[in-house]
N, CA, C, O and CB atoms as a CASP TS submission, in Angstrom:
PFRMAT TS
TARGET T0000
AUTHOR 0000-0000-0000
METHOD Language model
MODEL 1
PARENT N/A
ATOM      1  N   UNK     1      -3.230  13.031  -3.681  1.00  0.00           N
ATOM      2  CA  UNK     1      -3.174  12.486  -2.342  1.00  0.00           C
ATOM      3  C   UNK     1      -2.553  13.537  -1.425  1.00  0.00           C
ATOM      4  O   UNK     1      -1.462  13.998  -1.759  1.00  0.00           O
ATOM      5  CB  UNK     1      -2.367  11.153  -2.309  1.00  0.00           C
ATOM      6  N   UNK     2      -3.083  13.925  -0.405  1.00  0.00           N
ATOM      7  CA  UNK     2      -2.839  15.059   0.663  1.00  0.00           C
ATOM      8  C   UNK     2      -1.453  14.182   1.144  1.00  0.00           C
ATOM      9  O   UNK     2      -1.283  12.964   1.182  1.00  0.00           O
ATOM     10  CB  UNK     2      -4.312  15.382   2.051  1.00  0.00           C
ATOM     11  N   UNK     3      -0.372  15.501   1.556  1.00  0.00           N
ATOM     12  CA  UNK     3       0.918  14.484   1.952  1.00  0.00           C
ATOM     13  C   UNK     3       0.388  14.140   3.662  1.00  0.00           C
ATOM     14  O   UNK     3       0.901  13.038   3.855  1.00  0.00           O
ATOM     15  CB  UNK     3       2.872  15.498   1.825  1.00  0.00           C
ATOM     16  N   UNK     4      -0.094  14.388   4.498  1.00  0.00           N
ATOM     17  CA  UNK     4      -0.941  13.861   5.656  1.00  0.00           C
ATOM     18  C   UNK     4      -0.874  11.958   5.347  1.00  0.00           C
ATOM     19  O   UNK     4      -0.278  11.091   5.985  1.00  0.00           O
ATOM     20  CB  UNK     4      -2.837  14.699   5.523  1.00  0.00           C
ATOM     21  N   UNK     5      -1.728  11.855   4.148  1.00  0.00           N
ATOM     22  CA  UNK     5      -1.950  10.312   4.250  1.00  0.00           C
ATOM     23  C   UNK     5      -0.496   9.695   3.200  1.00  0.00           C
ATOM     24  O   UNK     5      -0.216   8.497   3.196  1.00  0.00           O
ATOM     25  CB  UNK     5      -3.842   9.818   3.489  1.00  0.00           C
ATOM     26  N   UNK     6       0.297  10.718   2.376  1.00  0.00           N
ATOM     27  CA  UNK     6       1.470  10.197   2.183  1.00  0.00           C
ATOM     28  C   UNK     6       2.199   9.579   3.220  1.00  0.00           C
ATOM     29  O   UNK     6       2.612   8.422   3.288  1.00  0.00           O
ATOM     30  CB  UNK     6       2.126  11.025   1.714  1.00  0.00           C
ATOM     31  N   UNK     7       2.302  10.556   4.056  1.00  0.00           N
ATOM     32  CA  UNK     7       2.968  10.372   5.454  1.00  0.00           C
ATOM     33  C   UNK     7       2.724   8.948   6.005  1.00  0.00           C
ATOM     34  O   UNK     7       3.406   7.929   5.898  1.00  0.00           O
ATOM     35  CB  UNK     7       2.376  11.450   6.529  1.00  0.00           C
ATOM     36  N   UNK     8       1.286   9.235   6.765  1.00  0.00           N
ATOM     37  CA  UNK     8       0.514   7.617   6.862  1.00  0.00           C
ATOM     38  C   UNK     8       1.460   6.195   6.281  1.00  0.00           C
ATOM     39  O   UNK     8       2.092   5.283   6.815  1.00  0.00           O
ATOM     40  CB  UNK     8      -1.064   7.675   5.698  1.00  0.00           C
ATOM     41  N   UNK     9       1.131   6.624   4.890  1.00  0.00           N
ATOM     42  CA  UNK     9       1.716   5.554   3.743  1.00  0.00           C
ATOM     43  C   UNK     9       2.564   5.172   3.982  1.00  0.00           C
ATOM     44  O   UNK     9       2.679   4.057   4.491  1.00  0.00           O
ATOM     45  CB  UNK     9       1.994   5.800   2.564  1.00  0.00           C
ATOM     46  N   UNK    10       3.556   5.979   3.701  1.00  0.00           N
ATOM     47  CA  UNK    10       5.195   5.750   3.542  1.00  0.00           C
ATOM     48  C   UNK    10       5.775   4.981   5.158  1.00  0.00           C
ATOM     49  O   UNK    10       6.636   4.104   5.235  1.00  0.00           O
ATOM     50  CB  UNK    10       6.099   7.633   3.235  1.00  0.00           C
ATOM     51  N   UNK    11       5.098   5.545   6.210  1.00  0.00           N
ATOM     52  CA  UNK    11       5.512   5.000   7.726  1.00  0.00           C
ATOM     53  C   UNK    11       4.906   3.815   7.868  1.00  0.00           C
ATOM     54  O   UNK    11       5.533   3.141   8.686  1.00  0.00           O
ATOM     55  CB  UNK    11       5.072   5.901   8.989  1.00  0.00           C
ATOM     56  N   UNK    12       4.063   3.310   7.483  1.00  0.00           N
ATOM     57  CA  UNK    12       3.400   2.154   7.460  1.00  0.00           C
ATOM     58  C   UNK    12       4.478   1.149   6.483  1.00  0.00           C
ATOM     59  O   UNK    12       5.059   0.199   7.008  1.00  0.00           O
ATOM     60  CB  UNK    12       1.796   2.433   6.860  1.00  0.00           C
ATOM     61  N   UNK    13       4.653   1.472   5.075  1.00  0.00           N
ATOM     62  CA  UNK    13       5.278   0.537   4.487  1.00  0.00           C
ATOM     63  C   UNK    13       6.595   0.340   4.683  1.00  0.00           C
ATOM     64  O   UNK    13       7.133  -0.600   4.097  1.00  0.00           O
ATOM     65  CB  UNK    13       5.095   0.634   3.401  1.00  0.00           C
ATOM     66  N   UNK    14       7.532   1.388   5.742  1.00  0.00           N
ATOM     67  CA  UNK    14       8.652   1.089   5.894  1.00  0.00           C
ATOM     68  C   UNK    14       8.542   0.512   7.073  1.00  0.00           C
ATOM     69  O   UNK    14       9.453  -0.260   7.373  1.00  0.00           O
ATOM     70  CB  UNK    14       9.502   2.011   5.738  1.00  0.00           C
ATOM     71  N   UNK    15       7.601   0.682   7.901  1.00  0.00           N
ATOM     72  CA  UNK    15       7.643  -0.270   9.243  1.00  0.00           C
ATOM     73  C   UNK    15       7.342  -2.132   8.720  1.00  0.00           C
ATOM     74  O   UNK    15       8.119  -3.086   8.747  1.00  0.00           O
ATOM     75  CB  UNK    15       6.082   0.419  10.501  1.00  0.00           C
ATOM     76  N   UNK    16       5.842  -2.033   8.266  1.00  0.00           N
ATOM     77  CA  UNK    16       6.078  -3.466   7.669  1.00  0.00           C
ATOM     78  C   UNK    16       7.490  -3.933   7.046  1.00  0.00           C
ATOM     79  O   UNK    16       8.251  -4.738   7.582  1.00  0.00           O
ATOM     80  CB  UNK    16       5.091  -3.623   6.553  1.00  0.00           C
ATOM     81  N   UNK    17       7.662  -3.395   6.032  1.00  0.00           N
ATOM     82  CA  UNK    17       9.268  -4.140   5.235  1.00  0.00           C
ATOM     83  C   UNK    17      10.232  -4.425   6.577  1.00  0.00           C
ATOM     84  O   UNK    17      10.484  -5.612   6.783  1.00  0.00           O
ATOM     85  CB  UNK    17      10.375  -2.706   3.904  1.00  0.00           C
ATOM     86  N   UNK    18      10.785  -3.454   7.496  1.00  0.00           N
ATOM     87  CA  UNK    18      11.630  -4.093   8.204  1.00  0.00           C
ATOM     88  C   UNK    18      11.307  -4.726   9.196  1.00  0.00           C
ATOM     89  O   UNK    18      12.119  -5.437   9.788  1.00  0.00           O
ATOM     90  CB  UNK    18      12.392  -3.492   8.502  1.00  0.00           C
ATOM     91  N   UNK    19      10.022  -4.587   9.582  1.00  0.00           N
ATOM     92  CA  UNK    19       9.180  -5.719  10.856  1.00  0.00           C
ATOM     93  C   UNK    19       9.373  -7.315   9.972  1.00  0.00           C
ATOM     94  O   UNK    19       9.942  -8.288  10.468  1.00  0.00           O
ATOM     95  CB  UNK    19       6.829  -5.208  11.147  1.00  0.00           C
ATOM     96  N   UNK    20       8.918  -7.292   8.948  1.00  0.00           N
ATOM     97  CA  UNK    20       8.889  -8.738   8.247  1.00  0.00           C
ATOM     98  C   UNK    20      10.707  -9.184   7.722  1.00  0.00           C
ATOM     99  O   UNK    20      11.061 -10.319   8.041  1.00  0.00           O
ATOM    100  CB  UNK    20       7.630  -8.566   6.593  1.00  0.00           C
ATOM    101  N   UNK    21      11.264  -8.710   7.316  1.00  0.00           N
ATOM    102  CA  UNK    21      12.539  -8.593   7.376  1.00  0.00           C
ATOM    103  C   UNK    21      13.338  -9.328   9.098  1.00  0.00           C
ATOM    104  O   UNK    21      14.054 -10.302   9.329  1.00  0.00           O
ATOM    105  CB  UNK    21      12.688  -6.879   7.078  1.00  0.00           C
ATOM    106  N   UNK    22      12.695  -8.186  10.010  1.00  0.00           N
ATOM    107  CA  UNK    22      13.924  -8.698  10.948  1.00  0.00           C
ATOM    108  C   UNK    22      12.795  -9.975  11.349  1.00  0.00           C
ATOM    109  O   UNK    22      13.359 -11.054  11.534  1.00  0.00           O
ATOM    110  CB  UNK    22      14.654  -7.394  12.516  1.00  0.00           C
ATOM    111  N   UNK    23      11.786  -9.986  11.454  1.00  0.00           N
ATOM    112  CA  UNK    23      10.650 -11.002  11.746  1.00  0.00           C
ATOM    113  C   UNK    23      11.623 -12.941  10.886  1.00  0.00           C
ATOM    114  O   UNK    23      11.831 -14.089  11.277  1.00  0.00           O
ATOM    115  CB  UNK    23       8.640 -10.129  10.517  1.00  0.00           C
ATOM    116  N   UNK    24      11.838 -12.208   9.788  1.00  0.00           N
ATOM    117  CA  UNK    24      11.856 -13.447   9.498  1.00  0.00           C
ATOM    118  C   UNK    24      13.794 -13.919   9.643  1.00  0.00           C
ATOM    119  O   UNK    24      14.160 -15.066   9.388  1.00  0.00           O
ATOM    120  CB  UNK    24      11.002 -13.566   7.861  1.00  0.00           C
ATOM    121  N   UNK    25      14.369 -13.286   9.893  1.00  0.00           N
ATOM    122  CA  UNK    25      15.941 -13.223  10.346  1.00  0.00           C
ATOM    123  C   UNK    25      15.708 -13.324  11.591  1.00  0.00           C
ATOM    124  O   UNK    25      15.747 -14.550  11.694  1.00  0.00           O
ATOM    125  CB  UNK    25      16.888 -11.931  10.014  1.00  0.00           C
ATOM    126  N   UNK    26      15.520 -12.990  12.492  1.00  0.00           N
ATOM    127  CA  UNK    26      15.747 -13.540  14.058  1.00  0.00           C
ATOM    128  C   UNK    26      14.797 -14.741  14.077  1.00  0.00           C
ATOM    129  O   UNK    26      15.010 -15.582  14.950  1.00  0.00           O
ATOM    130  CB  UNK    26      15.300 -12.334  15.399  1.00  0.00           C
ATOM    131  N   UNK    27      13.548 -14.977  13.042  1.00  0.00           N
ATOM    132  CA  UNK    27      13.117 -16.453  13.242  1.00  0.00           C
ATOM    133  C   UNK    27      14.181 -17.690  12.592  1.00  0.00           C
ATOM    134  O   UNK    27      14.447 -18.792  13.070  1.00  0.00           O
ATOM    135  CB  UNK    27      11.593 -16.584  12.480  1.00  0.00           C
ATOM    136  N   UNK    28      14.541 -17.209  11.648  1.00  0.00           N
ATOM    137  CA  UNK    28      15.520 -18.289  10.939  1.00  0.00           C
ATOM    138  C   UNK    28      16.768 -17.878  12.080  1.00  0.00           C
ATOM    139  O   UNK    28      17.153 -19.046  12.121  1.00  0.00           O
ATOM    140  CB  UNK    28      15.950 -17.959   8.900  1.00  0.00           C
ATOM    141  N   UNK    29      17.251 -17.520  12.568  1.00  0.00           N
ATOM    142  CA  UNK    29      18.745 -17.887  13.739  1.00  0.00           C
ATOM    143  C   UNK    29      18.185 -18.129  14.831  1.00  0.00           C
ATOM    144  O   UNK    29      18.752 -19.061  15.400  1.00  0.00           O
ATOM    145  CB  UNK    29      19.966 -16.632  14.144  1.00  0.00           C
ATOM    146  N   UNK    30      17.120 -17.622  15.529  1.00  0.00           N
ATOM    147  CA  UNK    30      16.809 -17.711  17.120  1.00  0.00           C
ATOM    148  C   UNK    30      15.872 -18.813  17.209  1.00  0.00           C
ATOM    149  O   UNK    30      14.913 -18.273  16.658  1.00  0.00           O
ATOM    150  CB  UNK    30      16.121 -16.312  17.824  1.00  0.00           C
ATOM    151  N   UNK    31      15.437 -20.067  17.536  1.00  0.00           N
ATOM    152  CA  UNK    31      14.158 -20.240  17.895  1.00  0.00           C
ATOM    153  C   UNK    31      13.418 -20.152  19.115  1.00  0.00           C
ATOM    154  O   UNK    31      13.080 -21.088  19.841  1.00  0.00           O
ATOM    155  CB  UNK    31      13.973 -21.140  17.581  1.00  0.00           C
ATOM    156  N   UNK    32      13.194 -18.891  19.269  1.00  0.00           N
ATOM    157  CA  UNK    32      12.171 -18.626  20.457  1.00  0.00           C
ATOM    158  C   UNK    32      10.517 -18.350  19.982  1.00  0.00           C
ATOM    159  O   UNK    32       9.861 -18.520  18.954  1.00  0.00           O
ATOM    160  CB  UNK    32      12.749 -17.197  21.297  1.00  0.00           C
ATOM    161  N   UNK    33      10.324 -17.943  21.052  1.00  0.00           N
ATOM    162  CA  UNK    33       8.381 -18.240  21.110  1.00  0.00           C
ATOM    163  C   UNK    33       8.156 -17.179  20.076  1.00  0.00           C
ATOM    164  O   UNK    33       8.807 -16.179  19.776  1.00  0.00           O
ATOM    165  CB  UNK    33       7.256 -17.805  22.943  1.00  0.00           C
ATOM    166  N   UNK    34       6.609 -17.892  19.444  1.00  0.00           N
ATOM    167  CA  UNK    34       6.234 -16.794  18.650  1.00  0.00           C
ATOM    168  C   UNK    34       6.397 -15.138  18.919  1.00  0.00           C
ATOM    169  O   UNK    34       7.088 -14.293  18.350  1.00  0.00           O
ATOM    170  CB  UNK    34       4.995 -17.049  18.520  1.00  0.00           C
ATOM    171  N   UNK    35       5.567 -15.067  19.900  1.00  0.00           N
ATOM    172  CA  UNK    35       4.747 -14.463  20.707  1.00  0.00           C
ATOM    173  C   UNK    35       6.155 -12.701  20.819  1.00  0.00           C
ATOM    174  O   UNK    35       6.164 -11.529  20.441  1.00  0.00           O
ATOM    175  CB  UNK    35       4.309 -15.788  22.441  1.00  0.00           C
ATOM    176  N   UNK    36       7.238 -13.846  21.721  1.00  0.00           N
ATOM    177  CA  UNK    36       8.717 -13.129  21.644  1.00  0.00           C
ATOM    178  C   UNK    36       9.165 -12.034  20.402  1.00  0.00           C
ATOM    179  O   UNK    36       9.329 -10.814  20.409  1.00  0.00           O
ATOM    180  CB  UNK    36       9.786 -14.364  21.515  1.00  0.00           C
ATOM    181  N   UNK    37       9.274 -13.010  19.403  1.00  0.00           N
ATOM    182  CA  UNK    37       9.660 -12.694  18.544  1.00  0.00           C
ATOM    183  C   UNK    37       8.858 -11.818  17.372  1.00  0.00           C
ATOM    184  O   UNK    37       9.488 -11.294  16.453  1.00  0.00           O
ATOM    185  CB  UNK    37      10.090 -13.653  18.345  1.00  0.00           C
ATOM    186  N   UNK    38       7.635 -11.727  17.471  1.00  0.00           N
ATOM    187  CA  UNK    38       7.113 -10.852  16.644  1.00  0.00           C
ATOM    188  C   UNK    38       7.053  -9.274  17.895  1.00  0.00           C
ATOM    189  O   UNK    38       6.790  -8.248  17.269  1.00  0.00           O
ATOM    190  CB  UNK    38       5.451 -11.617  15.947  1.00  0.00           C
ATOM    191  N   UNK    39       7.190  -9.115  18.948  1.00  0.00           N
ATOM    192  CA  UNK    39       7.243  -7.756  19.971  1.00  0.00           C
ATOM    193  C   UNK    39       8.362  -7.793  19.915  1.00  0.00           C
ATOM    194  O   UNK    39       8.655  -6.706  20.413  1.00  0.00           O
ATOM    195  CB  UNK    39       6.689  -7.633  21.469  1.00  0.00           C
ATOM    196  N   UNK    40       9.832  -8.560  19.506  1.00  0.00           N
ATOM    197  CA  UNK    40      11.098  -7.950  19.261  1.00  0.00           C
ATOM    198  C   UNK    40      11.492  -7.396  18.401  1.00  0.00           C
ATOM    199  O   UNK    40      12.510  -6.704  18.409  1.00  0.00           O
ATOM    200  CB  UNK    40      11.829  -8.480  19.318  1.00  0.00           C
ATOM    201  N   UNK    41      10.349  -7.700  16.959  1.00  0.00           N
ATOM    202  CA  UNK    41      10.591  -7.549  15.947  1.00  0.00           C
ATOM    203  C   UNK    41      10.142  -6.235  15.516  1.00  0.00           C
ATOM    204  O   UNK    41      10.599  -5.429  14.706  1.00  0.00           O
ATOM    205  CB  UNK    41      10.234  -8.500  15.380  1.00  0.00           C
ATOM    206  N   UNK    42       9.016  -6.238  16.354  1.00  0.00           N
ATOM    207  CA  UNK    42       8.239  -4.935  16.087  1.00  0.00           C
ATOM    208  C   UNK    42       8.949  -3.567  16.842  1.00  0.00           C
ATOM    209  O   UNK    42       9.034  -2.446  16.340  1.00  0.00           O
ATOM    210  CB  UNK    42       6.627  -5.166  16.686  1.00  0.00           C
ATOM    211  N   UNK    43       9.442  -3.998  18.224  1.00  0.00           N
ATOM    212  CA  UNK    43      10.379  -2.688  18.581  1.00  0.00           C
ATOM    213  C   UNK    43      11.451  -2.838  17.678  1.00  0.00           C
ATOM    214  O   UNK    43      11.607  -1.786  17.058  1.00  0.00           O
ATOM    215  CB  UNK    43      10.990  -2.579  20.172  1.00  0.00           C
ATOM    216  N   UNK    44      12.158  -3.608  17.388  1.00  0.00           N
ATOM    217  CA  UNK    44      13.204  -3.177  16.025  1.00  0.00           C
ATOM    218  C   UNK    44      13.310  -2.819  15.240  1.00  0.00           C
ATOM    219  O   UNK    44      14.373  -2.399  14.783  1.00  0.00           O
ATOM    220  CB  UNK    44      13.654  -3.520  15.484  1.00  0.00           C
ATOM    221  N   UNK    45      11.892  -2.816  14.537  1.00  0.00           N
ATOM    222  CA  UNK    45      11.064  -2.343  13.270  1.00  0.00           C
ATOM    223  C   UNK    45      11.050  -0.673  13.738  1.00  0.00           C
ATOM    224  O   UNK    45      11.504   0.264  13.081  1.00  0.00           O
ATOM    225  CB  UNK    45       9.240  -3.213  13.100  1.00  0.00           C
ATOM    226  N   UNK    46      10.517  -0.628  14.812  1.00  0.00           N
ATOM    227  CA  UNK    46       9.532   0.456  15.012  1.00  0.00           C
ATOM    228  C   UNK    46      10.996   1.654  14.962  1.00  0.00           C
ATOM    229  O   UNK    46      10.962   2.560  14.129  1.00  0.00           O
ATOM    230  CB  UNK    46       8.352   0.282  16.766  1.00  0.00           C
ATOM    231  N   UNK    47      12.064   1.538  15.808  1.00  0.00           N
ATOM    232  CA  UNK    47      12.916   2.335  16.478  1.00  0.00           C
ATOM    233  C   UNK    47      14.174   2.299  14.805  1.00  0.00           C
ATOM    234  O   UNK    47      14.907   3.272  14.625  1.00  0.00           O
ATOM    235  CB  UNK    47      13.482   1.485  18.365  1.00  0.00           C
ATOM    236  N   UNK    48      14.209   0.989  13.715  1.00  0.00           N
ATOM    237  CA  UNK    48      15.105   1.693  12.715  1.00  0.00           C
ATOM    238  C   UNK    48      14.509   2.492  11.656  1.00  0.00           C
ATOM    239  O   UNK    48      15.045   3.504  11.207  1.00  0.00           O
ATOM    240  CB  UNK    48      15.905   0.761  12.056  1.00  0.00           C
ATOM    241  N   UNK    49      13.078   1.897  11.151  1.00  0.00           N
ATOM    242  CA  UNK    49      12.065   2.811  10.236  1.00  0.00           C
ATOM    243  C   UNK    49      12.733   3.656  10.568  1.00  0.00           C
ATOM    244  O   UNK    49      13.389   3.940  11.570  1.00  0.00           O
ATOM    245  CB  UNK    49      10.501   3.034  10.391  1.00  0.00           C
ATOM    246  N   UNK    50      12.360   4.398   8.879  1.00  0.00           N
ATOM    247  CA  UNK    50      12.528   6.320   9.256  1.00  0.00           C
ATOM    248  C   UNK    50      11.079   6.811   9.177  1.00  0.00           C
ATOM    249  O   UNK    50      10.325   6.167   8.447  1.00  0.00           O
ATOM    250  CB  UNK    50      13.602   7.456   7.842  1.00  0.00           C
ATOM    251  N   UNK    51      10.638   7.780   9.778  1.00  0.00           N
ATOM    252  CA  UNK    51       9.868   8.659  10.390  1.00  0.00           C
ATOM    253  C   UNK    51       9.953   9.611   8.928  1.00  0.00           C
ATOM    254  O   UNK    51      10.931   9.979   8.276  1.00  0.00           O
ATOM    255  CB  UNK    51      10.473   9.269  11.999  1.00  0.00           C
ATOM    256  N   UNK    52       8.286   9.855   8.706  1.00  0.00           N
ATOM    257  CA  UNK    52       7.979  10.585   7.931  1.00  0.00           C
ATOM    258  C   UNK    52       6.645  11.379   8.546  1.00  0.00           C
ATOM    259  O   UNK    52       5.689  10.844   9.108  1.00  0.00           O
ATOM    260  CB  UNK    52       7.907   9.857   6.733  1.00  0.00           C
ATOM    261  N   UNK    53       6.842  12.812   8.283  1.00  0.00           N
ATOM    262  CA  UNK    53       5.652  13.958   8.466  1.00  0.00           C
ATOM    263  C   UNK    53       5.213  15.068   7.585  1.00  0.00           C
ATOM    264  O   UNK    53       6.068  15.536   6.833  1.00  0.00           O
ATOM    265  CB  UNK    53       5.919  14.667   9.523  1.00  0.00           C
ATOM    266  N   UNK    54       4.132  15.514   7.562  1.00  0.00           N
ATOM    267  CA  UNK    54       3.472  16.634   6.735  1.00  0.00           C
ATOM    268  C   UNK    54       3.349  17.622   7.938  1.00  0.00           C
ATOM    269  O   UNK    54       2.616  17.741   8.920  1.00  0.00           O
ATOM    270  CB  UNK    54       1.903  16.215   5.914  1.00  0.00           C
ATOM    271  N   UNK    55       4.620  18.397   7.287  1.00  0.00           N
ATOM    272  CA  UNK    55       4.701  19.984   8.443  1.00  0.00           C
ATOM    273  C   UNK    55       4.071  21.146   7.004  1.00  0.00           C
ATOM    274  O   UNK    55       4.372  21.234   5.813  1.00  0.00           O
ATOM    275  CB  UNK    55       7.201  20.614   9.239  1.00  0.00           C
ATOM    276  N   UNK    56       3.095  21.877   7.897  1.00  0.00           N
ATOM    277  CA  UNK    56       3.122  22.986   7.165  1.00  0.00           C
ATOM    278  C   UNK    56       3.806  24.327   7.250  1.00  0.00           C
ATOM    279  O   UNK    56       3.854  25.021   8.266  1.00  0.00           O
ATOM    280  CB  UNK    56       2.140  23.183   7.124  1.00  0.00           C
ATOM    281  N   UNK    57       4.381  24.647   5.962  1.00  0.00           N
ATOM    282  CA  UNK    57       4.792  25.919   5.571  1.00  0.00           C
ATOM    283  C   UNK    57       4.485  26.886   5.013  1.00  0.00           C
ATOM    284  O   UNK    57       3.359  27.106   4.566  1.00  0.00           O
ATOM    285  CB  UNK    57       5.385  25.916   5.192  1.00  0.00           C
ATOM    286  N   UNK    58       5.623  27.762   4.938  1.00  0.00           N
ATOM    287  CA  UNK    58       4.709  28.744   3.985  1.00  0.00           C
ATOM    288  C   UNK    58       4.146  28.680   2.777  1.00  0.00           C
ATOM    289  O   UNK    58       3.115  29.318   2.565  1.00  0.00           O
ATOM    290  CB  UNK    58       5.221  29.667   3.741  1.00  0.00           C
ATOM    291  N   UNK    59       4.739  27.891   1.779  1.00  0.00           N
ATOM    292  CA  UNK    59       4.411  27.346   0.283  1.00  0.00           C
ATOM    293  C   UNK    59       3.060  26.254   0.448  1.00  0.00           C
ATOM    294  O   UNK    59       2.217  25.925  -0.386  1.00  0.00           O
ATOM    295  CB  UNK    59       5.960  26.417  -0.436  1.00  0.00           C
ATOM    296  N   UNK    60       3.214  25.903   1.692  1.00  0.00           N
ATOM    297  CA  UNK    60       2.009  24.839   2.083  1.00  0.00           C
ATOM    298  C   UNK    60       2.654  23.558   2.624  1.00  0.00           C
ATOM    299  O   UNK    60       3.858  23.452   2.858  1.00  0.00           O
ATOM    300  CB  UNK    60       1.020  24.400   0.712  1.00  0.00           C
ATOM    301  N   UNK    61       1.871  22.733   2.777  1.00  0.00           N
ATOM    302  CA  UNK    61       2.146  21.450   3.514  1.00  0.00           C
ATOM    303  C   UNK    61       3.263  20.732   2.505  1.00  0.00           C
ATOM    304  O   UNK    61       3.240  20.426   1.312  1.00  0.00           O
ATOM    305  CB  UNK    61       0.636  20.468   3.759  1.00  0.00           C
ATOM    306  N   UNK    62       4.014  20.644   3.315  1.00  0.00           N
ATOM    307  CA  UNK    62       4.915  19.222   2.486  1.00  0.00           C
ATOM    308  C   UNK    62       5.429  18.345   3.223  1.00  0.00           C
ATOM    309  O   UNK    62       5.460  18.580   4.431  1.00  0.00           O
ATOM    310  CB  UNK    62       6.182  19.524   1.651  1.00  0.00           C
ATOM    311  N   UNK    63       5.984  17.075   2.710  1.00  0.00           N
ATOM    312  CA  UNK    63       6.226  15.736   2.995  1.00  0.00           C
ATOM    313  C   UNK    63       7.828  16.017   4.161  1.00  0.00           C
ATOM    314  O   UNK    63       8.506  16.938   3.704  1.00  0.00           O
ATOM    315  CB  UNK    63       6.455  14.721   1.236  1.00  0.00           C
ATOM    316  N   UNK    64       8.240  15.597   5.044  1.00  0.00           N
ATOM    317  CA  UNK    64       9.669  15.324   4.939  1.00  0.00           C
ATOM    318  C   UNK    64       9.781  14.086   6.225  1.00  0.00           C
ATOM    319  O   UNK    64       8.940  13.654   7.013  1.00  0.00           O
ATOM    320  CB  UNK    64      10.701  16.917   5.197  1.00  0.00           C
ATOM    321  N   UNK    65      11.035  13.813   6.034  1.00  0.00           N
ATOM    322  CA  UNK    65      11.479  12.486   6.780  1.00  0.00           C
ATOM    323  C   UNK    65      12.593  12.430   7.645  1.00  0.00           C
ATOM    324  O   UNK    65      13.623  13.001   7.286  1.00  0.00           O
ATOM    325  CB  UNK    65      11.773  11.500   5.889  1.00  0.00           C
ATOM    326  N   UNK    66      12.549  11.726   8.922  1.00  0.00           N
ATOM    327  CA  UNK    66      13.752  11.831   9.934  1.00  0.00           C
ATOM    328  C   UNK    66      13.914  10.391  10.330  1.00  0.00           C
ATOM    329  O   UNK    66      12.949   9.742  10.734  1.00  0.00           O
ATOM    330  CB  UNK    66      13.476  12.850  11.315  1.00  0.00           C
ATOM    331  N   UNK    67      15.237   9.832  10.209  1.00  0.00           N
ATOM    332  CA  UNK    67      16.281   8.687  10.181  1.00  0.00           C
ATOM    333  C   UNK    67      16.906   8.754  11.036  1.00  0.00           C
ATOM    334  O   UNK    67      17.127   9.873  11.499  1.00  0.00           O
ATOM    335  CB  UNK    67      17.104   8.530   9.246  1.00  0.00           C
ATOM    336  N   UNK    68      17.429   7.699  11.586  1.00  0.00           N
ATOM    337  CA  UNK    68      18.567   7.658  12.727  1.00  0.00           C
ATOM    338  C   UNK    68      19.461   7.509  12.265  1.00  0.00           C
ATOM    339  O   UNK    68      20.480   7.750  12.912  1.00  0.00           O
ATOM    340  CB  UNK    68      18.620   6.814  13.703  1.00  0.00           C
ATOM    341  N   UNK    69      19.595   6.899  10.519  1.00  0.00           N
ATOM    342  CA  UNK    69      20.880   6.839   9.989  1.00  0.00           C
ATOM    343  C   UNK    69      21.427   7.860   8.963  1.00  0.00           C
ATOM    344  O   UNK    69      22.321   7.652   8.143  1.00  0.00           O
ATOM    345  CB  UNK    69      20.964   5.654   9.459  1.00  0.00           C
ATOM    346  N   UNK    70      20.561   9.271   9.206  1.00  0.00           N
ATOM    347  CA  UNK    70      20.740  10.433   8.435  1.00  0.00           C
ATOM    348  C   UNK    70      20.481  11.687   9.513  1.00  0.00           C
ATOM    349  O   UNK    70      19.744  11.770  10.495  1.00  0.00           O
ATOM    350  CB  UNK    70      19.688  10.412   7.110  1.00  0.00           C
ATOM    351  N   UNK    71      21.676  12.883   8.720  1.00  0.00           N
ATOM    352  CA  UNK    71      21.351  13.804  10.079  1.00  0.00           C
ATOM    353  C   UNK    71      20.346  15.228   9.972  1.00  0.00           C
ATOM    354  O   UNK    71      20.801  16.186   9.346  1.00  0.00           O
ATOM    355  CB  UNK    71      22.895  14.372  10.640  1.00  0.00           C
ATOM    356  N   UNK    72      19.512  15.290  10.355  1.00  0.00           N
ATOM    357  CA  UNK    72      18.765  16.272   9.978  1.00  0.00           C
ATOM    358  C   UNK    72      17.129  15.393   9.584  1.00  0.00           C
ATOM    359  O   UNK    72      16.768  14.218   9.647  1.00  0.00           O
ATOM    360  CB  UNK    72      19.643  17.117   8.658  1.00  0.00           C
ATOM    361  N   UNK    73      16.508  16.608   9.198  1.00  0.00           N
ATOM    362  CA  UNK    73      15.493  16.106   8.232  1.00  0.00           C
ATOM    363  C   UNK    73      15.668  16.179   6.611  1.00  0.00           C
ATOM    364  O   UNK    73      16.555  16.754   5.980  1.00  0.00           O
ATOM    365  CB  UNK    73      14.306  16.838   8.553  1.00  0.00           C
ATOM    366  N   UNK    74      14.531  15.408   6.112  1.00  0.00           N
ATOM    367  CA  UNK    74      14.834  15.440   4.455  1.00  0.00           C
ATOM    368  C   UNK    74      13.901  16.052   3.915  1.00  0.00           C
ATOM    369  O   UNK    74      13.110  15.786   4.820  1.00  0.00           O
ATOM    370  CB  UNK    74      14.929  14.130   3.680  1.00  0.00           C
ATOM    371  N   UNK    75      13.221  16.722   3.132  1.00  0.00           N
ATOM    372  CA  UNK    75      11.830  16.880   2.194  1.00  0.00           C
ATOM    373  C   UNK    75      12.027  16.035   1.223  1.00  0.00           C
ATOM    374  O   UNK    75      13.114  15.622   0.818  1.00  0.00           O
ATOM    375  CB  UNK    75      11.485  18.322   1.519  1.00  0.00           C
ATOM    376  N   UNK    76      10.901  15.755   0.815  1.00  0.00           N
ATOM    377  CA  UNK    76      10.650  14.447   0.017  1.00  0.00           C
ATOM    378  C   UNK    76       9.895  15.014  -1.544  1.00  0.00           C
ATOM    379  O   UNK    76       9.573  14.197  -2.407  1.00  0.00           O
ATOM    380  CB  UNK    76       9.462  13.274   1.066  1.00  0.00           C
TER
END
């Protein structure tokens, strides 16, 4: 698998997990409108996910990842 669609992957499944996560925690304490609460959920999702990219180097393309709750980037 080219790390390009790793990348893809990995940002996709960490956005779902914490979209459905805070999705279903601000539905169980808040009851507001659907509608509300899945576009609150999704900027909350969107802005704690960590961020993953395929930068190329000299050895070639590789994976790495940037967090708001880590400083720097990571390679993966």
């Amino acid at each position: 698998m080219k790390p390009k669609h790793k990348a893809l992957l990995f940002n996709f499944i960490a956005f779902v997990t914490l979209f459905l996560i805070i999705r279903l925690l601000l539905g169980y304490f808040m009851p507001i409108n659907r509608i509300f609460l899945a576009v609150t959920s999704a900027i909350v999702a969107n802005v704690l996910a960590p961020k993953f990219g395929a930068i190329e180097t000299d050895e070639g393309e590789k994976l790495f990842m940037k967090w708001i709750f880590i400083k720097g980037t990571r390679e993966i």
